[in-house]
N, CA, C and O atoms as CSV, one atom per row, in Angstrom:
chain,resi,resn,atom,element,x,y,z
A,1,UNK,N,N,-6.875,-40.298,2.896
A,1,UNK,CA,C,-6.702,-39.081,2.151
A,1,UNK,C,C,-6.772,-37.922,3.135
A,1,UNK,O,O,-7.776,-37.648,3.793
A,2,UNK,N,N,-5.704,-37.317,3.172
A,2,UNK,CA,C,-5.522,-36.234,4.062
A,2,UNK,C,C,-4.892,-35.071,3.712
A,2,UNK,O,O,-3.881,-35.188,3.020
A,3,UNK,N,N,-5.279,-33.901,4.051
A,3,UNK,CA,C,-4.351,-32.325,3.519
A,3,UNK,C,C,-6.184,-31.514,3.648
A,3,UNK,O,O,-7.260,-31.662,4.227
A,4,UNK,N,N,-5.442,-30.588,2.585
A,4,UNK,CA,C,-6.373,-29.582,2.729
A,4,UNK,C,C,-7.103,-29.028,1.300
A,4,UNK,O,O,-6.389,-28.872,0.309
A,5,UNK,N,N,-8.108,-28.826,1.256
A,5,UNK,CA,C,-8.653,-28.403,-0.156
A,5,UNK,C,C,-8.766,-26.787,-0.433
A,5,UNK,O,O,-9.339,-25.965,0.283
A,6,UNK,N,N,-8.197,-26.597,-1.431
A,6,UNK,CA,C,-8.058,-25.336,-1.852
A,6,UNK,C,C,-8.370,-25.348,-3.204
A,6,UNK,O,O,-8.028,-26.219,-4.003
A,7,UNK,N,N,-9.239,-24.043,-3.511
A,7,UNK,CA,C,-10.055,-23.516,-4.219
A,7,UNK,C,C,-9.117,-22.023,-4.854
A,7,UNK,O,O,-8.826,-20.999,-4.235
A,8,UNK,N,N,-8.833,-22.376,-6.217
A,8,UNK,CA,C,-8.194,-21.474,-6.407
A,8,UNK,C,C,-8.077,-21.394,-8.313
A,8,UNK,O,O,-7.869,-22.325,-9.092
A,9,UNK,N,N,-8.305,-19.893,-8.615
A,9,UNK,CA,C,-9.184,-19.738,-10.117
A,9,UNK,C,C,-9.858,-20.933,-10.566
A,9,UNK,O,O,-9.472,-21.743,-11.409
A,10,UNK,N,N,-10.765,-20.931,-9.985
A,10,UNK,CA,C,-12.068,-21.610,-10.280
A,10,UNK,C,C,-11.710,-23.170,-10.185
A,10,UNK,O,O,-12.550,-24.033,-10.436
A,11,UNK,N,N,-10.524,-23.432,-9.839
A,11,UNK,CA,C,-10.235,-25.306,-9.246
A,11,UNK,C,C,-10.287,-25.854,-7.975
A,11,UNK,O,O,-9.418,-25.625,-7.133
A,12,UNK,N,N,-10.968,-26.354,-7.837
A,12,UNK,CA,C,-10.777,-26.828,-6.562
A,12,UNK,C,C,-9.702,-28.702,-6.510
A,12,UNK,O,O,-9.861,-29.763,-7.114
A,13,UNK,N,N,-8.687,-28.218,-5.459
A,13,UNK,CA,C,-7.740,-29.491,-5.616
A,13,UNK,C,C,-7.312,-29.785,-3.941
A,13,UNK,O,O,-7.195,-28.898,-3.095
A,14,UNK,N,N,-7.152,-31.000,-3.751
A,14,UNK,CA,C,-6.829,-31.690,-2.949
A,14,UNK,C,C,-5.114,-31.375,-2.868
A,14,UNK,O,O,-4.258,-31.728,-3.680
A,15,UNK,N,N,-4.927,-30.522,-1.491
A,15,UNK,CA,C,-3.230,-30.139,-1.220
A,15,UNK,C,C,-2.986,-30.818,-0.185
A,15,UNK,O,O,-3.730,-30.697,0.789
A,16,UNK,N,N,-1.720,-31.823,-0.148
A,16,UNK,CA,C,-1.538,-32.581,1.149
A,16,UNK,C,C,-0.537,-32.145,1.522
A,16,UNK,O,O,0.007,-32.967,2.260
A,17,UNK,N,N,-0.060,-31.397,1.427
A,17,UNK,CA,C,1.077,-29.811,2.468
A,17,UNK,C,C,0.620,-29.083,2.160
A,17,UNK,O,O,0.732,-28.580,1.043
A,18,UNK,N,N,-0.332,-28.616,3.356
A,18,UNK,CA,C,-0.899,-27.273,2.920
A,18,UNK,C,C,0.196,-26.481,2.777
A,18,UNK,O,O,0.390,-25.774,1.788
A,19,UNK,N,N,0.922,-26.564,3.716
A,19,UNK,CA,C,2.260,-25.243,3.484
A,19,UNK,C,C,2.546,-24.856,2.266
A,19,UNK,O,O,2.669,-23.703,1.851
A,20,UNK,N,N,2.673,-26.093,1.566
A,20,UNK,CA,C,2.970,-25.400,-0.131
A,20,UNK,C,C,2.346,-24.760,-0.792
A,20,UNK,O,O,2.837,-24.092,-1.702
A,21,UNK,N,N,1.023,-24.789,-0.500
A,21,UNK,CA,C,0.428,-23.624,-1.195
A,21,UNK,C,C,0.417,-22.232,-0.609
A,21,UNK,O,O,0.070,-21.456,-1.499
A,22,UNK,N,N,0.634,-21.655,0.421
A,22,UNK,CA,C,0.879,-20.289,1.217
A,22,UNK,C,C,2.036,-19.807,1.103
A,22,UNK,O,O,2.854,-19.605,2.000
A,23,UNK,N,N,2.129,-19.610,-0.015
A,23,UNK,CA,C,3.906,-18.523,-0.829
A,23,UNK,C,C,3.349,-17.202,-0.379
A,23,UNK,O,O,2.146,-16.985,-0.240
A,24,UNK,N,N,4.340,-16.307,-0.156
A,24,UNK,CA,C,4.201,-14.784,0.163
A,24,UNK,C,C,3.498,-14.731,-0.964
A,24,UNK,O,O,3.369,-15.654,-1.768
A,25,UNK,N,N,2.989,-13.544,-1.044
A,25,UNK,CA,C,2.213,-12.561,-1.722
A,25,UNK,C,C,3.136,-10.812,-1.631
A,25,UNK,O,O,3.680,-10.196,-0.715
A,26,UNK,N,N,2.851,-10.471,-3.505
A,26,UNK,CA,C,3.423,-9.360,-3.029
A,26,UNK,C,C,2.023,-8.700,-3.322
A,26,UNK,O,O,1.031,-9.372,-3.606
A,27,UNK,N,N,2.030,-6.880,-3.198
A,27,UNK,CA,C,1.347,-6.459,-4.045
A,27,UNK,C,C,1.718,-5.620,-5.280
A,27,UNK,O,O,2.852,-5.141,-5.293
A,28,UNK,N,N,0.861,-5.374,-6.365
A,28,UNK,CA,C,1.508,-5.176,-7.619
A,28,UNK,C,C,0.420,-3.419,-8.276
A,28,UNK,O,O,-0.789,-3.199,-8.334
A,29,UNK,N,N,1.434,-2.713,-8.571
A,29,UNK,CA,C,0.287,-1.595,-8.867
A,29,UNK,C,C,0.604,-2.157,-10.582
A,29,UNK,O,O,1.625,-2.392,-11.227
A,30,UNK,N,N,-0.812,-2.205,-10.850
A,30,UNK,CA,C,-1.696,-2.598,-12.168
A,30,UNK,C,C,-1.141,-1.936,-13.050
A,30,UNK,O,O,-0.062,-2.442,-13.357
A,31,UNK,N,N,-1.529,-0.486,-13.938
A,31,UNK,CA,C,-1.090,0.467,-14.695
A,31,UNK,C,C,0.296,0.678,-14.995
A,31,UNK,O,O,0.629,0.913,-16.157
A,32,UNK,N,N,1.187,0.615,-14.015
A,32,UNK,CA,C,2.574,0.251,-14.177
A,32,UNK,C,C,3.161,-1.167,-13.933
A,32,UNK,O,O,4.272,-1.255,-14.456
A,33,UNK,N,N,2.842,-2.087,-13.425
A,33,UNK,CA,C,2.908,-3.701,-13.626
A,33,UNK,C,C,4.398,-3.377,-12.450
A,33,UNK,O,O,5.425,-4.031,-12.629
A,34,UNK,N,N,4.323,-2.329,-11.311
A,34,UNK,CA,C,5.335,-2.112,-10.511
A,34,UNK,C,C,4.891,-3.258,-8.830
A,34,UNK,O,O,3.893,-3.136,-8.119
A,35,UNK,N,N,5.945,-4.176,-8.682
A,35,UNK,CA,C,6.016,-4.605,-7.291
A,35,UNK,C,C,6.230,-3.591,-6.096
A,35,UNK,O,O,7.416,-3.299,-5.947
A,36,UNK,N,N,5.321,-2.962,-5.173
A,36,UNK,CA,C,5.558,-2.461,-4.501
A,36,UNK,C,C,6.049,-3.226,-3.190
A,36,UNK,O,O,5.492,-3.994,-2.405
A,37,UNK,N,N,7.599,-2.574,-3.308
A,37,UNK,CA,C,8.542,-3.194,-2.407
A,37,UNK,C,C,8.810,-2.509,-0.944
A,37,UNK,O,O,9.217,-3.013,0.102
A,38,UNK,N,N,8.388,-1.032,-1.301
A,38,UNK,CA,C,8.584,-0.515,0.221
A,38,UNK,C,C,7.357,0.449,0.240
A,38,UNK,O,O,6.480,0.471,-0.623
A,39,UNK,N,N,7.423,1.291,1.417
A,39,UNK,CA,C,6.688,2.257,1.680
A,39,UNK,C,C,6.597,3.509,0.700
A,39,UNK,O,O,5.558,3.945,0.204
A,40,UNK,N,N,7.867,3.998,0.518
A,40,UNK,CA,C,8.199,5.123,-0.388
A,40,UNK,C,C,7.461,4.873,-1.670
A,40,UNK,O,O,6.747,5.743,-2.169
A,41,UNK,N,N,7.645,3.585,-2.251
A,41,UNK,CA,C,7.345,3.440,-3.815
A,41,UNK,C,C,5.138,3.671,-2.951
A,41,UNK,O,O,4.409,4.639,-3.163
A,42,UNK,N,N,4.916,2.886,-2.412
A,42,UNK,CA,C,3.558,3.006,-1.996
A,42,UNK,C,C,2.891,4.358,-1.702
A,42,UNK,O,O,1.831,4.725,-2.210
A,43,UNK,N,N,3.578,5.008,-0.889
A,43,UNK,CA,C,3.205,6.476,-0.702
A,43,UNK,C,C,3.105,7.394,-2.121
A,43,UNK,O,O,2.273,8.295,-2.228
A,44,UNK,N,N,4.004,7.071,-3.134
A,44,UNK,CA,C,3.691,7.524,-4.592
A,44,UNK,C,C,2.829,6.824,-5.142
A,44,UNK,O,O,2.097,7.506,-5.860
A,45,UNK,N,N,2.489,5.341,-5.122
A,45,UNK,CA,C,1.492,5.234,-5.827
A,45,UNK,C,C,0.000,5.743,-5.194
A,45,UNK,O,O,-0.997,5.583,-5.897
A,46,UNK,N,N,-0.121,6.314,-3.948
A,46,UNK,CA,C,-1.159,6.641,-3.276
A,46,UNK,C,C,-1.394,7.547,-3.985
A,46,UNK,O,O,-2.097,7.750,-4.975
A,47,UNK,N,N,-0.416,8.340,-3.090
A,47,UNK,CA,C,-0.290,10.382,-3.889
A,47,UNK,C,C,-0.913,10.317,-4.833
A,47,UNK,O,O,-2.075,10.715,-4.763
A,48,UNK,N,N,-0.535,9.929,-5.767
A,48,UNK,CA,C,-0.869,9.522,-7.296
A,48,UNK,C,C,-2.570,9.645,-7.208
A,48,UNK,O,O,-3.086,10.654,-7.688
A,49,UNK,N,N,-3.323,8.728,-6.664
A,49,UNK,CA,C,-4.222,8.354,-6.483
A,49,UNK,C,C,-5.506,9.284,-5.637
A,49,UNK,O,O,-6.729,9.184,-5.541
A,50,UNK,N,N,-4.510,10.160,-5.142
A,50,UNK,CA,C,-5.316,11.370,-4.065
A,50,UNK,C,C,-5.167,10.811,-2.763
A,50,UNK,O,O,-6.095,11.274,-2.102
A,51,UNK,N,N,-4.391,9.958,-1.964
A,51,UNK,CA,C,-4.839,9.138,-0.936
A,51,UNK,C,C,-3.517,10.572,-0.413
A,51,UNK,O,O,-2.547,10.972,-1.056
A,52,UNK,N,N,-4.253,11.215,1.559
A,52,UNK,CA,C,-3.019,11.702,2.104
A,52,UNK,C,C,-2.739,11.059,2.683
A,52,UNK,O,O,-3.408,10.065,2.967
A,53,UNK,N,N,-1.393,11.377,3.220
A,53,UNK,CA,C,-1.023,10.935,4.614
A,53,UNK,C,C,-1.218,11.581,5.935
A,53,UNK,O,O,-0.912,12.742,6.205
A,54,UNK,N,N,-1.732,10.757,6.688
A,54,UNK,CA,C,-2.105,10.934,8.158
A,54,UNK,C,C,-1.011,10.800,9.045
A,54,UNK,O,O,-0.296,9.805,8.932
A,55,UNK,N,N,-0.685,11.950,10.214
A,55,UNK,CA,C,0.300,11.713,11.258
A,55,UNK,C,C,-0.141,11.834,12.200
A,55,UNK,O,O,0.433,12.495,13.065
A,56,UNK,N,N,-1.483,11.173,12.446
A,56,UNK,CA,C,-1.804,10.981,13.885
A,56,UNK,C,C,-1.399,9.996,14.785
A,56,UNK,O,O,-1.655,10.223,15.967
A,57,UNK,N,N,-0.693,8.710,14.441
A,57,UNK,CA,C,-0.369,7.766,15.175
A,57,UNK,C,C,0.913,7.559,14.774
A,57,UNK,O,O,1.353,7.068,13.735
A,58,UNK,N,N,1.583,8.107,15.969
A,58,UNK,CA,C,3.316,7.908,15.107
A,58,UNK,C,C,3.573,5.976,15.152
A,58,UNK,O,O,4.541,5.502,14.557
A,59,UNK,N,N,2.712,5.179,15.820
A,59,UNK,CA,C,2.847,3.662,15.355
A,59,UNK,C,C,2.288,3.434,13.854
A,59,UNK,O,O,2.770,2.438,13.315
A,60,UNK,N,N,1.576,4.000,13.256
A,60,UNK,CA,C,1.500,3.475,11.826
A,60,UNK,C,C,1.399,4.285,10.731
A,60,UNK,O,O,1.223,5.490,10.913
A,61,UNK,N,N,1.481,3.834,9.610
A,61,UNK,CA,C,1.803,4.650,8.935
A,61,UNK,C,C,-0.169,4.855,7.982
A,61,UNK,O,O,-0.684,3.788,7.648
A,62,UNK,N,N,-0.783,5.855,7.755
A,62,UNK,CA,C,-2.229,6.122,7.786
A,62,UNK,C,C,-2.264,6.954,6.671
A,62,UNK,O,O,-1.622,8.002,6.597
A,63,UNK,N,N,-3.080,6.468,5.701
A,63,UNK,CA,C,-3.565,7.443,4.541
A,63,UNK,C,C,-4.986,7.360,4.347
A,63,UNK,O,O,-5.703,6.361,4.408
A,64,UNK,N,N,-5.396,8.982,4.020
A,64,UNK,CA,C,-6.826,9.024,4.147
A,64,UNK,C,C,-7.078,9.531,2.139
A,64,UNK,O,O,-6.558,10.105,1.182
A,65,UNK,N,N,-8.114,8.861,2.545
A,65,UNK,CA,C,-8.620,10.251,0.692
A,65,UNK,C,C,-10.264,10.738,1.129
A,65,UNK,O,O,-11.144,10.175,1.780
A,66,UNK,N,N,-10.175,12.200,0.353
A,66,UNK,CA,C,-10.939,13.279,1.311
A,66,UNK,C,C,-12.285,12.902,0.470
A,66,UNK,O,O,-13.374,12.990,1.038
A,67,UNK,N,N,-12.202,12.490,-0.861
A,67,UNK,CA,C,-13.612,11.928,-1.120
A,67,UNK,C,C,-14.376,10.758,-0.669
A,67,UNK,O,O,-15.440,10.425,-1.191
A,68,UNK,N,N,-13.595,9.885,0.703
A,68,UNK,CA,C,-14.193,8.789,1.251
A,68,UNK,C,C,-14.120,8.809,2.510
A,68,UNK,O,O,-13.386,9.711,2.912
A,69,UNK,N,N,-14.609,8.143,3.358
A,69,UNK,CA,C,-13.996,7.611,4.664
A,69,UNK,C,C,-13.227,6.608,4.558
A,69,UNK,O,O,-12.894,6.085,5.622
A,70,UNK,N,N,-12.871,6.209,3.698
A,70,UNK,CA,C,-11.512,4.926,3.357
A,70,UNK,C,C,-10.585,5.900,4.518
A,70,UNK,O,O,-10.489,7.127,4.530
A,71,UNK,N,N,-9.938,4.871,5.491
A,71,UNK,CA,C,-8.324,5.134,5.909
A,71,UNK,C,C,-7.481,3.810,5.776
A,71,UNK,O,O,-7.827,2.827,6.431
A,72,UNK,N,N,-6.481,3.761,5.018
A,72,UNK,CA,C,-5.869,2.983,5.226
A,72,UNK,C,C,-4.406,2.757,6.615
A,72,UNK,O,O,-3.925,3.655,7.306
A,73,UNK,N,N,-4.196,1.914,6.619
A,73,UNK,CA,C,-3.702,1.704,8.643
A,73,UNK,C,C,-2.492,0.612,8.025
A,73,UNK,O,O,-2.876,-0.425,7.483
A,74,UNK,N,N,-1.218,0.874,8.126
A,74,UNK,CA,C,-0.457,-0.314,7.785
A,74,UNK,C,C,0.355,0.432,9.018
A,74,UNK,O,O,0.366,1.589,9.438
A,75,UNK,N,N,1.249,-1.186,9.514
A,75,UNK,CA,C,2.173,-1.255,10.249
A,75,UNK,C,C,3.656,0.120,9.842
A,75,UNK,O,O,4.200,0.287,8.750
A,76,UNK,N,N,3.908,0.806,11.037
A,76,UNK,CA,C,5.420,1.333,10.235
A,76,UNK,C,C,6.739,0.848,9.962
A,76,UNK,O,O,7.710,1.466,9.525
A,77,UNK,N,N,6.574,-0.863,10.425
A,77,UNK,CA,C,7.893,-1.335,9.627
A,77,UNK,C,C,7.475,-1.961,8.522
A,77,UNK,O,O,6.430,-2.597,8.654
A,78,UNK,N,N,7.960,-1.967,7.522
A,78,UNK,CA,C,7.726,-2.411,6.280
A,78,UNK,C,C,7.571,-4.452,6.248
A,78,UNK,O,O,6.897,-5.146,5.487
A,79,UNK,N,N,8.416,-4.837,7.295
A,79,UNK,CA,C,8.466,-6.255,7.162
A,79,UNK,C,C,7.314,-6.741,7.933
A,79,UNK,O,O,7.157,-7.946,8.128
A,80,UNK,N,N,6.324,-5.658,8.478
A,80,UNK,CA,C,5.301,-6.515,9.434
A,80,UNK,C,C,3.859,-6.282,7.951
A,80,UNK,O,O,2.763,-6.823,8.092
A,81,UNK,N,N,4.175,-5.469,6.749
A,81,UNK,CA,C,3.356,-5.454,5.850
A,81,UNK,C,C,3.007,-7.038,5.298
A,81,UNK,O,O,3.644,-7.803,4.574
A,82,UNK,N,N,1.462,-7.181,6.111
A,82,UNK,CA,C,0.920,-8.567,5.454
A,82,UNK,C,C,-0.191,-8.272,4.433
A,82,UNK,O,O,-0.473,-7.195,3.908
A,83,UNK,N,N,-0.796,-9.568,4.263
A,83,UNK,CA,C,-1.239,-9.654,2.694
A,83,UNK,C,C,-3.095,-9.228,2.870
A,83,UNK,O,O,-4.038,-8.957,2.126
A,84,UNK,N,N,-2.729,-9.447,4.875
A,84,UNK,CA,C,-4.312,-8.555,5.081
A,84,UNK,C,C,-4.236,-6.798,4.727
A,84,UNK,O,O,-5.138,-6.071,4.313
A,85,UNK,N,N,-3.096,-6.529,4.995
A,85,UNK,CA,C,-2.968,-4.587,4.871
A,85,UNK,C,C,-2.798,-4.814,3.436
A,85,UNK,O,O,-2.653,-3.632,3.127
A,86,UNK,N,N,-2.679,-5.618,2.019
A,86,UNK,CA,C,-2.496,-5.517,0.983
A,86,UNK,C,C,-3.803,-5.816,-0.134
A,86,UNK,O,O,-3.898,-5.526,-1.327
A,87,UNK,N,N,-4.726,-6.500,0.765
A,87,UNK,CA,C,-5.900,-6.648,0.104
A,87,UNK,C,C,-7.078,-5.831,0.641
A,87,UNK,O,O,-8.159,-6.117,0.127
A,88,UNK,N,N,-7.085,-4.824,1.620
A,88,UNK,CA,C,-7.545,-3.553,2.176
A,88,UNK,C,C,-6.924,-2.346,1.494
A,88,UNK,O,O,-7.603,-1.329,1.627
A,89,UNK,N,N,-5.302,-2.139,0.485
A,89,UNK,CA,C,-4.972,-1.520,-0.241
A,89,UNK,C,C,-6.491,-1.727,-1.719
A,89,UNK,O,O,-7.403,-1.085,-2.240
A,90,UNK,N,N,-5.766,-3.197,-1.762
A,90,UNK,CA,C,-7.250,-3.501,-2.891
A,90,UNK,C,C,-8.185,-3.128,-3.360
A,90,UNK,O,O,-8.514,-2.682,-4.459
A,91,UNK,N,N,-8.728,-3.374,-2.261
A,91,UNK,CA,C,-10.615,-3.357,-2.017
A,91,UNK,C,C,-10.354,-1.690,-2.351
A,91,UNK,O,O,-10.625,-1.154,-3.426
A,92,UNK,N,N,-9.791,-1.047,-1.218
A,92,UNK,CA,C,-10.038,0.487,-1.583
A,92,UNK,C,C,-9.544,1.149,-2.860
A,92,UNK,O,O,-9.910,2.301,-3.094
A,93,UNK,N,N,-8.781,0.544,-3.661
A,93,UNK,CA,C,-8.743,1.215,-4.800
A,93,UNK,C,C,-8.816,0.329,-6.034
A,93,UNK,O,O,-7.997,0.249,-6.949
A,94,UNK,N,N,-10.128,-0.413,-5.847
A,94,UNK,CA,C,-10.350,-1.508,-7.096
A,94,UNK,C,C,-9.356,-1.262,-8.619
A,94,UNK,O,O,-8.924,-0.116,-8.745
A,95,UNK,N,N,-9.133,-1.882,-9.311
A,95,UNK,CA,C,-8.583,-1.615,-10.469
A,95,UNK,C,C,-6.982,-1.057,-10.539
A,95,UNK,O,O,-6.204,-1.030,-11.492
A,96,UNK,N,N,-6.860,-0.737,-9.503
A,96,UNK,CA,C,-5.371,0.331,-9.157
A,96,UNK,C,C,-4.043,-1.079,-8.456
A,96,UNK,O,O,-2.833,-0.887,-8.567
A,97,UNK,N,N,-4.441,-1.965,-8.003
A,97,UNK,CA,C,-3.298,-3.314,-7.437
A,97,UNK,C,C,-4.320,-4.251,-7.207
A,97,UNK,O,O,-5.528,-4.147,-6.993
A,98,UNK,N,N,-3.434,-5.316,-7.316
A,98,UNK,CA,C,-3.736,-6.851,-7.413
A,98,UNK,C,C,-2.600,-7.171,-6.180
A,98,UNK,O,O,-1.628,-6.479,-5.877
A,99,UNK,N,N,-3.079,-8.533,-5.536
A,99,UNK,CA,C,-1.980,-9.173,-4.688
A,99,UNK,C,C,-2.057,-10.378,-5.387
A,99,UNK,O,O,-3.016,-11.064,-5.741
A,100,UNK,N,N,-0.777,-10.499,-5.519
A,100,UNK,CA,C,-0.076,-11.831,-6.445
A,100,UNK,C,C,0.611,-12.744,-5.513
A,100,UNK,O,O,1.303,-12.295,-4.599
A,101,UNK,N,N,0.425,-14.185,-5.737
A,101,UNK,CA,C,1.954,-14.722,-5.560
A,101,UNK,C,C,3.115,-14.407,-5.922
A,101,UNK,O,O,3.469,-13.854,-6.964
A,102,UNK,N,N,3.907,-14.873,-4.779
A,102,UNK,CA,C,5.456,-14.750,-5.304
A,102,UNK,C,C,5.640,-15.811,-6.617
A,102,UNK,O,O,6.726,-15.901,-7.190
């Protein structure tokens, strides 16, 4: 018996390709049930949210909100956006996106 065990909503199951279980992930803003597909749609759901944008590092793209030290730090091409810069969206704005499977 060989593969990998994964733990997932509260099951734990025996996967013998792990590969099959590691589907992209998108992320999803909650309140509007919207897939955020690029930067633009993201930068509005920030705004929205009070988060600015930062232009101190012309390599990434940086939003701050002035009631925290939260900064968020994502890559500036959109295709290097992984599911670590999407669950650091998360954490910082509990209740506001979920990261889903595809």
């Amino acid at each position: 018996m060989s593969g990998v065990w994964v733990f997932k909503n509260g099951v734990v199951r025996l996967v013998e390709n792990p590969g099959d279980c590691h589907g992209r992930k998108m992320l999803i803003h909650v309140s509007s049930n919207d897939i955020i597909t690029s930067y633009a749609i993201l930068e509005r759901k920030l705004s929205s949210l009070g988060w600015e944008r930062y232009y101190d590092d012309p390599s990434l793209l940086q939003f701050h909100k002035r009631s925290t030290v939260h900064l968020i730090s994502l890559p500036k091409d959109f295709n290097k956006f992984k599911s670590i810069h999407m669950y650091d969206i998360v954490v910082k704005n509990r209740n506001e996106f979920q990261v889903r499977d595809m």
